[in-house]
Phi, psi and omega in degrees: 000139174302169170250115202284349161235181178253119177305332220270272161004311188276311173318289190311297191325298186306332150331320205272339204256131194278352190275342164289259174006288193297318143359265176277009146260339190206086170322293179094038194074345180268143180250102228241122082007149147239103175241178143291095170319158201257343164258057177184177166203036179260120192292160198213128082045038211235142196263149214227339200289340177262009153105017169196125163317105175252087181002154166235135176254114165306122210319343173294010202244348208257324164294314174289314148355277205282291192326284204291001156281289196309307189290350176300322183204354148093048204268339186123178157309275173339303185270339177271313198318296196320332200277349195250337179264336187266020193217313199244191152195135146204151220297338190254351193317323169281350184275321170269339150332290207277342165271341141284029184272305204288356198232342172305120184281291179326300178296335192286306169285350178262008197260000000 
């Protein structure tokens, strides 16, 4: 699978973004890290608590996320949410799944 963001790019964001910030003052269950990803070598921001490094992604990252996982094969809510949570984290994720899942035209015609 391609790799759907640019670290370096995603590193700045994440400096910038305030909703990380409030984050990493008041985890919320998350164990949010600044490590190296084993494919980059730009250190992220990555949450820890399920035993594999997960980005934390800045909501200008999330759509675009969700397009280039969701759009490989239209898998649905239930299978993007599972495949973007097992990869990324951020606070709202299930919720923005499911509204764009639901504005998806393919999936809107196979139901």
């Amino acid at each position: 699978m391609p790799n759907p963001i640019n670290y370096d790019e995603l590193a700045k964001s994440q400096e910038s973004d305030l909703e990380l910030q409030s984050l990493i003052n008041n985890p919320q269950g998350l164990q949010l890290k600044k490590i190296v990803m084993s494919n980059s070598n730009i250190p992220l921001f990555c949450d820890l608590s399920t035993g594999t490094a997960r980005p934390y992604i800045p909501k200008d990252y999330r759509q675009r996320i969700f397009s280039q996982l969701h759009n490989m094969s239209h898998p649905g809510i239930r299978a993007t949410t599972k495949l973007i949570r097992s990869r990324f984290v951020w606070p709202s994720i299930g919720k923005d799944y499911s509204d764009w899942s639901k504005y998806c035209i393919p999936c809107q015609k196979a139901k």
